[in-house]
PDB file with SEQRES, HELIX, SHEET and CRYST1 records, atoms N, CA, C and O in Angstrom:
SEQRES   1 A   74  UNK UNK UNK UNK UNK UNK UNK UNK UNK UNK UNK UNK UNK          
SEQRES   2 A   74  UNK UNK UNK UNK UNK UNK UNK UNK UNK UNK UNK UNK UNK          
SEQRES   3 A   74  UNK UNK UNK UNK UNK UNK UNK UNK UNK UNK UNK UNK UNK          
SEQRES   4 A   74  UNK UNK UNK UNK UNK UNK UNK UNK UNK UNK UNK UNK UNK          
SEQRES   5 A   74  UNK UNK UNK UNK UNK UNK UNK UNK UNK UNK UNK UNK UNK          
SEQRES   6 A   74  UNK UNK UNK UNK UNK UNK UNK UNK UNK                          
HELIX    1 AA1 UNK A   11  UNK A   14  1                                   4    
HELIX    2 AA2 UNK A   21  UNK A   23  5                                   3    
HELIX    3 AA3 UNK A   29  UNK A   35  1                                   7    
HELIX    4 AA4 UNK A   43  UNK A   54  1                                  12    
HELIX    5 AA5 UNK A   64  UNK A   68  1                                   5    
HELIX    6 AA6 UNK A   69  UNK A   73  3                                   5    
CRYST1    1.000    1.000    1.000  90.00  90.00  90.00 P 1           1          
ATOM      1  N   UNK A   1      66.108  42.174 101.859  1.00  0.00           N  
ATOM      2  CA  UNK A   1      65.431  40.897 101.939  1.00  0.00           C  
ATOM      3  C   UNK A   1      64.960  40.497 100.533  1.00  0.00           C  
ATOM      4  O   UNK A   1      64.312  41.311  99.875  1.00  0.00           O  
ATOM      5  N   UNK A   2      65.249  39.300 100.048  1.00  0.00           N  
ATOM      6  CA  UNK A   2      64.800  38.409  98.592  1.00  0.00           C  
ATOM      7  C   UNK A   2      63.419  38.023  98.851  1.00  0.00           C  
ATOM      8  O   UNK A   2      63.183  37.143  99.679  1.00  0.00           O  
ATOM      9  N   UNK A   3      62.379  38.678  98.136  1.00  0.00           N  
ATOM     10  CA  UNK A   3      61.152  37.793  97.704  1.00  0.00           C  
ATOM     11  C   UNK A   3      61.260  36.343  97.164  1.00  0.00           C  
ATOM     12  O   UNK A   3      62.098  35.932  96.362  1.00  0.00           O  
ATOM     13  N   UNK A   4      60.332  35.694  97.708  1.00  0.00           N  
ATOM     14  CA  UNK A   4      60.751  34.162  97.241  1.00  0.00           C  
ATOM     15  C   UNK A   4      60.198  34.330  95.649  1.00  0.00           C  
ATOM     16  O   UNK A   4      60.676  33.645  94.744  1.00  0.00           O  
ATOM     17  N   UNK A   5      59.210  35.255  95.439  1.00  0.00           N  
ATOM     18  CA  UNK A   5      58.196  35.247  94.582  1.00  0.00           C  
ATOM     19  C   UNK A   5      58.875  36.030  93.252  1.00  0.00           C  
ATOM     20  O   UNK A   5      58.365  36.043  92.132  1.00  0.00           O  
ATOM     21  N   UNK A   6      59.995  36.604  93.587  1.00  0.00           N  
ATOM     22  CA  UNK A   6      60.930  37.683  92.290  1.00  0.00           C  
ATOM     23  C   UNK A   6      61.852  36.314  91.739  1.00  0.00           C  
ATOM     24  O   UNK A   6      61.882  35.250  92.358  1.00  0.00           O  
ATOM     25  N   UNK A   7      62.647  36.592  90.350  1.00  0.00           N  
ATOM     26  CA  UNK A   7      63.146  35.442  90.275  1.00  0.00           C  
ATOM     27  C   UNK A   7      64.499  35.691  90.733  1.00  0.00           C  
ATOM     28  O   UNK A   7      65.239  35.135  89.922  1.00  0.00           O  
ATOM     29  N   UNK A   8      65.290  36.347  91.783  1.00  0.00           N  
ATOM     30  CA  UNK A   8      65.951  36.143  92.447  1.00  0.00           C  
ATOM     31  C   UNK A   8      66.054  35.577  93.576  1.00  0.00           C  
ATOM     32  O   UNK A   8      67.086  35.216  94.142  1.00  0.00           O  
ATOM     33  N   UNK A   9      64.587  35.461  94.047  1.00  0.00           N  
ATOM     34  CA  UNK A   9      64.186  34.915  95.367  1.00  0.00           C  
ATOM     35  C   UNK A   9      64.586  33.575  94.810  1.00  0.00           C  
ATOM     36  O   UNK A   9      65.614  33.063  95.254  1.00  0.00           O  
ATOM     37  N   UNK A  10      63.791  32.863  93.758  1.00  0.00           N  
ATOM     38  CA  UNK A  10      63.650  31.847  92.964  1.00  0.00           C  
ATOM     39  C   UNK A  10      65.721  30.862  92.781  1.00  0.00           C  
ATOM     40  O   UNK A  10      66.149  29.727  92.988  1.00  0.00           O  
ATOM     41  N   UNK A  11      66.328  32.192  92.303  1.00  0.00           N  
ATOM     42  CA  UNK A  11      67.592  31.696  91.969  1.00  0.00           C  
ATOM     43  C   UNK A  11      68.019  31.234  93.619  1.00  0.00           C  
ATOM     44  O   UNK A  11      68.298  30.083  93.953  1.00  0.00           O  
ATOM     45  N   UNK A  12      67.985  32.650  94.697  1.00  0.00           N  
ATOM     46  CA  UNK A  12      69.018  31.782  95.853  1.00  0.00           C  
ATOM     47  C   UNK A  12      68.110  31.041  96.681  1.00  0.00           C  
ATOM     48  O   UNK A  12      68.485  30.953  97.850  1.00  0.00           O  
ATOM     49  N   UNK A  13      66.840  30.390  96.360  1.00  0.00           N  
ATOM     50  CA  UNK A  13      66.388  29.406  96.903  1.00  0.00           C  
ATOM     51  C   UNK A  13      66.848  28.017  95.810  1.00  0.00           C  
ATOM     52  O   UNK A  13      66.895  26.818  96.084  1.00  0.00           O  
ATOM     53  N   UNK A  14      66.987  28.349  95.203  1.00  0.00           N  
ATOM     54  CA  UNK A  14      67.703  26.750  94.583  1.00  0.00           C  
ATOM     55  C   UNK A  14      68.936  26.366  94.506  1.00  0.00           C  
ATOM     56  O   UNK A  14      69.397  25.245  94.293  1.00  0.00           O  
ATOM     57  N   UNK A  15      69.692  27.848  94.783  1.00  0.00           N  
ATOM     58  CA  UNK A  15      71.457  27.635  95.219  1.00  0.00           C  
ATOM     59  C   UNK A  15      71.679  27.198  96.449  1.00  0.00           C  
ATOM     60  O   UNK A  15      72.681  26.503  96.615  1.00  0.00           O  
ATOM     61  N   UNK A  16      70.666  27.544  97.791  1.00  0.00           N  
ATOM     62  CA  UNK A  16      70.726  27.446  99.027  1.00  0.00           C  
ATOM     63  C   UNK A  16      69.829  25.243  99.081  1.00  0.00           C  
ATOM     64  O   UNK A  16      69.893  24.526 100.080  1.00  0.00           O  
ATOM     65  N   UNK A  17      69.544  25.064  98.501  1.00  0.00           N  
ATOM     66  CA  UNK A  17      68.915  23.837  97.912  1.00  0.00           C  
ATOM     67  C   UNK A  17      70.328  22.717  97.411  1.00  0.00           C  
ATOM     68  O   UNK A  17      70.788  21.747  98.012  1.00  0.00           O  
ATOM     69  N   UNK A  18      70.607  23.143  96.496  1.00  0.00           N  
ATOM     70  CA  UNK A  18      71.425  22.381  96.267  1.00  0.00           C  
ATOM     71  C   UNK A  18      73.192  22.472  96.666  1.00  0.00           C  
ATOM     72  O   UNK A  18      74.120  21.859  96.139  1.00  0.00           O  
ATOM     73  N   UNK A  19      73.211  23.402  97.704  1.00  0.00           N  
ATOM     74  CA  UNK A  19      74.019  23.303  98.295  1.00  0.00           C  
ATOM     75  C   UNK A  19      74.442  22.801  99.815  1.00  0.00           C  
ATOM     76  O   UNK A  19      75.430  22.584 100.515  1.00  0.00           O  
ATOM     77  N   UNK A  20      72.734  22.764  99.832  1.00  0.00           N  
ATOM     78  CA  UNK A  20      72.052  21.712 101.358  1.00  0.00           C  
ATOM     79  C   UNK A  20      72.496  20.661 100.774  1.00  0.00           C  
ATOM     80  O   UNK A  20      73.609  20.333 101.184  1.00  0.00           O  
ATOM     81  N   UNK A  21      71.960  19.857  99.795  1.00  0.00           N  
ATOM     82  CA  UNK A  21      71.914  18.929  99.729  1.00  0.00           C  
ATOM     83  C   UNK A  21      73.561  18.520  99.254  1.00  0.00           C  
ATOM     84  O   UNK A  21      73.971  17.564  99.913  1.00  0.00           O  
ATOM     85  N   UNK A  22      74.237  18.875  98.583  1.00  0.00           N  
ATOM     86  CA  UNK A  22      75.813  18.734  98.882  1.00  0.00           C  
ATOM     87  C   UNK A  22      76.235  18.254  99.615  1.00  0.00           C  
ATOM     88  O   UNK A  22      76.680  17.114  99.481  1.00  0.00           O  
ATOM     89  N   UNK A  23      76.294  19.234 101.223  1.00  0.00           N  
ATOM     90  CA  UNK A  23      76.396  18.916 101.833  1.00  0.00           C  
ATOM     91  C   UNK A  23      76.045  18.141 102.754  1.00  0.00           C  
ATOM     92  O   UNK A  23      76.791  17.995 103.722  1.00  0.00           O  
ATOM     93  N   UNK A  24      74.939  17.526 102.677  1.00  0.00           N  
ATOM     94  CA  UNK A  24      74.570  16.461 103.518  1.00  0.00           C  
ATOM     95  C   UNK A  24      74.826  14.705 102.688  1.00  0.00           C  
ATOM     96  O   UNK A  24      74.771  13.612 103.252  1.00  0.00           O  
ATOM     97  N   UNK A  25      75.067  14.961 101.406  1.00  0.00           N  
ATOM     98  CA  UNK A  25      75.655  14.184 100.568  1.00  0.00           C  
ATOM     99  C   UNK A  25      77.041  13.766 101.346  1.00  0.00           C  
ATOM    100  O   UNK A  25      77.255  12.557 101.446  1.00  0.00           O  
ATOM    101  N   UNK A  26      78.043  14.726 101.930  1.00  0.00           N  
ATOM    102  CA  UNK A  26      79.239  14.391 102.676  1.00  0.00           C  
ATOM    103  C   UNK A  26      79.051  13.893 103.826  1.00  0.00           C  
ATOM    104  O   UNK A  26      80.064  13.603 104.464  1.00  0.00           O  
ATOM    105  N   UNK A  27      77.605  13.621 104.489  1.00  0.00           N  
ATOM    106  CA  UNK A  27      77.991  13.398 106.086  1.00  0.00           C  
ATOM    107  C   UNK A  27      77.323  11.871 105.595  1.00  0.00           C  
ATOM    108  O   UNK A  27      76.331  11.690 104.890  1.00  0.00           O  
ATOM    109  N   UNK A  28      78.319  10.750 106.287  1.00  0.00           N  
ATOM    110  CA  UNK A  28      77.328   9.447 105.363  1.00  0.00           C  
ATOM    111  C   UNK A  28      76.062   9.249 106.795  1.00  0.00           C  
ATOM    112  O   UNK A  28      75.082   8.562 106.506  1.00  0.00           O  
ATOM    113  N   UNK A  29      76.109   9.756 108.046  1.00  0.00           N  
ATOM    114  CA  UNK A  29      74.713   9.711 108.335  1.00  0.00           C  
ATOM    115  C   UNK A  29      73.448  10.170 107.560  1.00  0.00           C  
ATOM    116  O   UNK A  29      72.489   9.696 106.951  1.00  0.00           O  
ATOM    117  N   UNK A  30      74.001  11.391 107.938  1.00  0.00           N  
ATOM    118  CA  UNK A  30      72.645  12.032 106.952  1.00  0.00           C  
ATOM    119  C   UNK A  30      72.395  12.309 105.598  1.00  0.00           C  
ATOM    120  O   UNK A  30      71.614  13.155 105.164  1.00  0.00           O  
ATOM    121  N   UNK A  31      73.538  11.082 104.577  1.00  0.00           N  
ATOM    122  CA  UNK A  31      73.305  10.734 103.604  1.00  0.00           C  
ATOM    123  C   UNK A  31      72.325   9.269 103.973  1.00  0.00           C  
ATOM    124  O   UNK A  31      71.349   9.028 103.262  1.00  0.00           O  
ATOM    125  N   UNK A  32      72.531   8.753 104.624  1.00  0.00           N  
ATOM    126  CA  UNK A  32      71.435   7.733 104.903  1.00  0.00           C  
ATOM    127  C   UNK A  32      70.261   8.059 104.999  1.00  0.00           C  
ATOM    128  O   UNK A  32      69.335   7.782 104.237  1.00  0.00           O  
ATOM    129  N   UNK A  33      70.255   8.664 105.947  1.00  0.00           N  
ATOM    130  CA  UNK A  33      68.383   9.285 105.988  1.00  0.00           C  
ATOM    131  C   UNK A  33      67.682   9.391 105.342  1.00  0.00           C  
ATOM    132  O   UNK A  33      66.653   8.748 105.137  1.00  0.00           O  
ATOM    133  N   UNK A  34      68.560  11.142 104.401  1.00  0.00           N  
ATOM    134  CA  UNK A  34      67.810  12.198 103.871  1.00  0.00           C  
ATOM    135  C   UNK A  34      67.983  11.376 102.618  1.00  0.00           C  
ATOM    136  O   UNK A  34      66.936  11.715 102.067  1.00  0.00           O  
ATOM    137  N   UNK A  35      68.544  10.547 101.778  1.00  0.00           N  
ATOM    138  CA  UNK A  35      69.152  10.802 100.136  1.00  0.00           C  
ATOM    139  C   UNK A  35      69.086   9.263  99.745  1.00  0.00           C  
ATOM    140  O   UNK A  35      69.366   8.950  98.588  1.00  0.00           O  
ATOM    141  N   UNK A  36      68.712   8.261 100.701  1.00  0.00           N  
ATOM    142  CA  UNK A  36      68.787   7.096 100.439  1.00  0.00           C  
ATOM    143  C   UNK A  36      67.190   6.656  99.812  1.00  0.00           C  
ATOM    144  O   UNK A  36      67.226   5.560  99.253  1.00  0.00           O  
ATOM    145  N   UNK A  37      66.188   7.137  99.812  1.00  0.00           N  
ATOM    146  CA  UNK A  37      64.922   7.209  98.599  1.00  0.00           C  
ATOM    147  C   UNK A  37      65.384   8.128  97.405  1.00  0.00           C  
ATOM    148  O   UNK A  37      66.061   9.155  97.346  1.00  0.00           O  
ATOM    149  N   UNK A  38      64.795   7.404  96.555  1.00  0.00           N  
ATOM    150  CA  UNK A  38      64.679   7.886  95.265  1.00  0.00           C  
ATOM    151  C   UNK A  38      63.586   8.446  94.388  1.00  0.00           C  
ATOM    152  O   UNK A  38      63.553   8.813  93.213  1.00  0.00           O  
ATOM    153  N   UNK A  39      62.660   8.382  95.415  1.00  0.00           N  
ATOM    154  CA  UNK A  39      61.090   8.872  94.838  1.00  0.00           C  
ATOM    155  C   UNK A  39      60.816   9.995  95.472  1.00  0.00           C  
ATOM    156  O   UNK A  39      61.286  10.343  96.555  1.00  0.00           O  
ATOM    157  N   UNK A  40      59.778  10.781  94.567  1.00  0.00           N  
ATOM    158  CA  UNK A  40      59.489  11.474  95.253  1.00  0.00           C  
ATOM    159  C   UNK A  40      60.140  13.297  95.651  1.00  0.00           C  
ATOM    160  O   UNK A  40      60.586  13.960  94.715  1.00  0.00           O  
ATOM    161  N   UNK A  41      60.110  13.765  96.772  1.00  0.00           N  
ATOM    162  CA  UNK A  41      60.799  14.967  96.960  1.00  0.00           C  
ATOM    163  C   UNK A  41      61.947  14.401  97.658  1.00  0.00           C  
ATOM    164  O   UNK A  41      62.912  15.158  97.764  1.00  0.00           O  
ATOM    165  N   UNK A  42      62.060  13.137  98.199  1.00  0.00           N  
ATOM    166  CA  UNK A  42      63.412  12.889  98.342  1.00  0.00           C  
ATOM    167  C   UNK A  42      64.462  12.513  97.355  1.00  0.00           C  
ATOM    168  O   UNK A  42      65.623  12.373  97.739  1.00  0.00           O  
ATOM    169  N   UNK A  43      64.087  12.319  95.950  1.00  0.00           N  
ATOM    170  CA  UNK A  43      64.328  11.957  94.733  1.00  0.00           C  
ATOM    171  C   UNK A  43      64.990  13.328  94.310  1.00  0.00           C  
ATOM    172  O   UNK A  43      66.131  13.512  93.887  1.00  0.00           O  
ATOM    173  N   UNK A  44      63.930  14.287  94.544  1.00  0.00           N  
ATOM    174  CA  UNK A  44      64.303  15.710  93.625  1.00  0.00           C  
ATOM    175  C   UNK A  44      66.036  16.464  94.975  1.00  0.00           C  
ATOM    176  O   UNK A  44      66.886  17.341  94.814  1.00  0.00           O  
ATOM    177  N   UNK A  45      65.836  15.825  95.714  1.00  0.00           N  
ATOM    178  CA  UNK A  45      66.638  16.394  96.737  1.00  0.00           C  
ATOM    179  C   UNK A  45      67.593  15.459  96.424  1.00  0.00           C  
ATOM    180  O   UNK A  45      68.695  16.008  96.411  1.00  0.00           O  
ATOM    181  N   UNK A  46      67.687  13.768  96.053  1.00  0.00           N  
ATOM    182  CA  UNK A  46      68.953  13.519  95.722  1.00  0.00           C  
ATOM    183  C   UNK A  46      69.490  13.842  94.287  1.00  0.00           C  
ATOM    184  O   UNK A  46      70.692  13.818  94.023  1.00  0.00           O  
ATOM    185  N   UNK A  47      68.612  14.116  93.473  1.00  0.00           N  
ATOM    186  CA  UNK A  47      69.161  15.222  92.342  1.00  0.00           C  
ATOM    187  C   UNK A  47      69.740  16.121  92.203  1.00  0.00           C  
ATOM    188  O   UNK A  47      70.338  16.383  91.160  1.00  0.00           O  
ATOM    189  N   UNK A  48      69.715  16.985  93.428  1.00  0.00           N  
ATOM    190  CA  UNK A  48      69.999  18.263  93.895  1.00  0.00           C  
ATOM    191  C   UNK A  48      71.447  18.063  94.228  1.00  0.00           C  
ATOM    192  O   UNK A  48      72.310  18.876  93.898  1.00  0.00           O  
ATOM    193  N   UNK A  49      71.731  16.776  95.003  1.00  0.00           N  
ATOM    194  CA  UNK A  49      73.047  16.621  95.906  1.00  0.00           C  
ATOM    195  C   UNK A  49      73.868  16.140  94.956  1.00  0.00           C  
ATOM    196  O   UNK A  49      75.060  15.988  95.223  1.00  0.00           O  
ATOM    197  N   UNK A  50      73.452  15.880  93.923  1.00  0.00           N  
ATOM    198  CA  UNK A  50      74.142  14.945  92.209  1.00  0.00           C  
ATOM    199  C   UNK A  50      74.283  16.240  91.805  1.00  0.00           C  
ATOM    200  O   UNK A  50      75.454  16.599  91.931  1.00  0.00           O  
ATOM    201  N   UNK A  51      73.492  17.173  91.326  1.00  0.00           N  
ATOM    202  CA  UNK A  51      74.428  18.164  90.417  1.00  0.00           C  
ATOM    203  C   UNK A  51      75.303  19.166  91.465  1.00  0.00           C  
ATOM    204  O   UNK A  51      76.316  19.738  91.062  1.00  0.00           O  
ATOM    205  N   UNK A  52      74.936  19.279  92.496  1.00  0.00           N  
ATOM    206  CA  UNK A  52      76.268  19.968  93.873  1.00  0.00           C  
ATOM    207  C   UNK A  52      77.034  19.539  93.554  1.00  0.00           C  
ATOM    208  O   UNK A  52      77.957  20.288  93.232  1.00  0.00           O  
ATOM    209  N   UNK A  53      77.214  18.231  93.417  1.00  0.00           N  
ATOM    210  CA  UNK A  53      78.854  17.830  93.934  1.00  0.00           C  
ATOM    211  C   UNK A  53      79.287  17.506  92.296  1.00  0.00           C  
ATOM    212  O   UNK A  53      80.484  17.697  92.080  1.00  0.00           O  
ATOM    213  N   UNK A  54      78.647  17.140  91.362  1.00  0.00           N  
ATOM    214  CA  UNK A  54      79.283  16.947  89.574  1.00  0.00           C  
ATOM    215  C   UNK A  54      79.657  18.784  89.237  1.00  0.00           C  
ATOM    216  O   UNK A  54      80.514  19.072  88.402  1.00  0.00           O  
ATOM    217  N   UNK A  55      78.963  19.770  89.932  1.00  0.00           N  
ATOM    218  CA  UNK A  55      79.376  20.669  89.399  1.00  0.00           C  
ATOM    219  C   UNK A  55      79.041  21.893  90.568  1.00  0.00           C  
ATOM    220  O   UNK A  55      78.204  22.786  90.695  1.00  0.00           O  
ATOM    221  N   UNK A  56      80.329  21.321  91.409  1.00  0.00           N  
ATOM    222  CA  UNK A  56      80.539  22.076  92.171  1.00  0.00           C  
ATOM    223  C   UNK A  56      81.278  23.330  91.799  1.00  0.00           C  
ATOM    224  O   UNK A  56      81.222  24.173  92.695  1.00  0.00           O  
ATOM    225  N   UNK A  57      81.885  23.659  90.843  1.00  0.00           N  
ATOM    226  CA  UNK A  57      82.638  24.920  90.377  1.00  0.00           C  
ATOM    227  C   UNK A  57      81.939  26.094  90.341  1.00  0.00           C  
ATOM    228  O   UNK A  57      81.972  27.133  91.002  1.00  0.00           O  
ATOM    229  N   UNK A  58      80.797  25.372  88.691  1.00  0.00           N  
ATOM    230  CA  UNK A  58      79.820  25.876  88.812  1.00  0.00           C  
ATOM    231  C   UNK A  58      78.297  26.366  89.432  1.00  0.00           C  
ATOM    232  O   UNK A  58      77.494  27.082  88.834  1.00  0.00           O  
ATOM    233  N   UNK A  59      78.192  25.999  90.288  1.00  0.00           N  
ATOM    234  CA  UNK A  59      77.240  26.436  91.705  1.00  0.00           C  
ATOM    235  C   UNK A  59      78.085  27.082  92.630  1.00  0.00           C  
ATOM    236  O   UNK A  59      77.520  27.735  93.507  1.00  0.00           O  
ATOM    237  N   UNK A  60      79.516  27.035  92.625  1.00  0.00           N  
ATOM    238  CA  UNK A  60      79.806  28.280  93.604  1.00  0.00           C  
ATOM    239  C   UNK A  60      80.474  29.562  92.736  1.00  0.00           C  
ATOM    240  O   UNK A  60      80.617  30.751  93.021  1.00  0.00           O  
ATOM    241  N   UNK A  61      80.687  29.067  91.994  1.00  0.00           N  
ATOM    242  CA  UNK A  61      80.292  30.439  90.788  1.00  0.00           C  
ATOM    243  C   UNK A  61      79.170  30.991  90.866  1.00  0.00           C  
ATOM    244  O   UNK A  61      79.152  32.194  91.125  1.00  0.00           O  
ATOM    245  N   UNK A  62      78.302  30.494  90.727  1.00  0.00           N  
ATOM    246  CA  UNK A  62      76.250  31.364  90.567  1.00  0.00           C  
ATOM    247  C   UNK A  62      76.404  31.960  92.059  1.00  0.00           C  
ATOM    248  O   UNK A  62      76.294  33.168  92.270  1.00  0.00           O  
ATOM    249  N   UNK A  63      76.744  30.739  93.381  1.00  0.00           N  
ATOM    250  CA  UNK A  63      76.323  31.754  94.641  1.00  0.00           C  
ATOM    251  C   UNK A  63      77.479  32.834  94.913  1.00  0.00           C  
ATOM    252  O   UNK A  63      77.156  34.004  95.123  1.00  0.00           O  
ATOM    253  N   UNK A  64      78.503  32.536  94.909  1.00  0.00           N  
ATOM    254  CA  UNK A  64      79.353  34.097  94.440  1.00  0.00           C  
ATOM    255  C   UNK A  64      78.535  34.932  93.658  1.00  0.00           C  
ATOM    256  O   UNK A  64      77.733  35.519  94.386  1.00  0.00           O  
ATOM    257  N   UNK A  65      78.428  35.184  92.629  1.00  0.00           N  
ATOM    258  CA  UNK A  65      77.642  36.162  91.818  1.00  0.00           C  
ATOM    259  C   UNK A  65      76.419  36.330  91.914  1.00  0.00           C  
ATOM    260  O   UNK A  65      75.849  37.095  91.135  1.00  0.00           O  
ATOM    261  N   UNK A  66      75.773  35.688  92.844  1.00  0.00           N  
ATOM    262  CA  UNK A  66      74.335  35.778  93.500  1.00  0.00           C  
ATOM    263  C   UNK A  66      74.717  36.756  94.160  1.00  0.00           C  
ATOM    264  O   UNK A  66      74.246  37.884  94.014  1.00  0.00           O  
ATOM    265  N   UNK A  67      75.700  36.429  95.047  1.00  0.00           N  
ATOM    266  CA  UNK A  67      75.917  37.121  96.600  1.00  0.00           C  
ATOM    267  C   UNK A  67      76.541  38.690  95.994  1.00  0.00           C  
ATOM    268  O   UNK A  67      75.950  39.738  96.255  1.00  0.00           O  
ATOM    269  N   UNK A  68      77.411  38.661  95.424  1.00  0.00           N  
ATOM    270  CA  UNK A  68      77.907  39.813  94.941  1.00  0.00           C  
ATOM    271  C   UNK A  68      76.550  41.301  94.383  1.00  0.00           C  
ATOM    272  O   UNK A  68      76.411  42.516  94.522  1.00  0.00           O  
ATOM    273  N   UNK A  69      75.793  40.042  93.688  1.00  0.00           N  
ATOM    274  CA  UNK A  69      74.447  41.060  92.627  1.00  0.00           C  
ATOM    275  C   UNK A  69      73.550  41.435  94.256  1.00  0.00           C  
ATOM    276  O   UNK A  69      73.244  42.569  94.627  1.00  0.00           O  
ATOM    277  N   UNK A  70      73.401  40.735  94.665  1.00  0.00           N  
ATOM    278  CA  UNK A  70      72.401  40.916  96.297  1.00  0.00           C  
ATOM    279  C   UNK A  70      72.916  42.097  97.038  1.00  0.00           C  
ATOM    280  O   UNK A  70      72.148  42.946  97.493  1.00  0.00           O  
ATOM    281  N   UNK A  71      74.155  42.158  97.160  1.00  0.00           N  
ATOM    282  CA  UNK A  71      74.972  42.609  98.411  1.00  0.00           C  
ATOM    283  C   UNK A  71      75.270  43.782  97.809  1.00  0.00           C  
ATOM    284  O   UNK A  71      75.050  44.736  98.556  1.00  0.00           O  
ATOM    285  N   UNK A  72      75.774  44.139  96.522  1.00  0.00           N  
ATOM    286  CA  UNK A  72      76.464  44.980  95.873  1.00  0.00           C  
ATOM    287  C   UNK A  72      75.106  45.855  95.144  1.00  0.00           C  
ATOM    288  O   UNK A  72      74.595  46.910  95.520  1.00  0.00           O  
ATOM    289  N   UNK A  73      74.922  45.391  94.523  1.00  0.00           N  
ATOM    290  CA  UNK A  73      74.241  45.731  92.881  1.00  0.00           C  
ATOM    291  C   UNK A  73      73.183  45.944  92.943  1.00  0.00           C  
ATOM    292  O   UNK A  73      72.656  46.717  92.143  1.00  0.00           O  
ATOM    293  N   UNK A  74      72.357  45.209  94.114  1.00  0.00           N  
ATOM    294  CA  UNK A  74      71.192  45.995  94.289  1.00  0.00           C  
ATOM    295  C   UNK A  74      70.457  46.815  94.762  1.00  0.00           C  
ATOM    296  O   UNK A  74      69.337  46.991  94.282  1.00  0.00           O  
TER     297      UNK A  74                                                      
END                                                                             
């Protein structure tokens, strides 16, 4: 189990973050809802769904090698 409070807790709570928000970036309902404010924590969450999908390579690079260091390595 990841402490939220270690900075690994820290890393796959912001991979699991902006890979929420990715994906809800693809559904255009719940791109309406959730991503259609710009202020605010709905702001920081459509930020989130902007660098998912501009650099999607790289974020499933980090959660691969998240998952690998978690599963494996530690």
């Amino acid at each position: 189990m990841v402490n939220v409070y270690s900075f690994e807790g820290v890393v796959v709570f912001i991979l699991l973050v902006i890979c929420t928000c990715a994906y809800i970036r693809t559904v255009p309902r719940l791109r309406q809802i959730f991503l259609s404010e710009k202020n605010g924590i709905f702001g920081a969450l459509y930020k989130a769904s902007i660098i998912g999908t501009r650099l999607h390579w790289g974020v499933s690079t980090a959660c691969v090698t998240m998952a690998v260091y978690l599963l494996i390595l530690r």
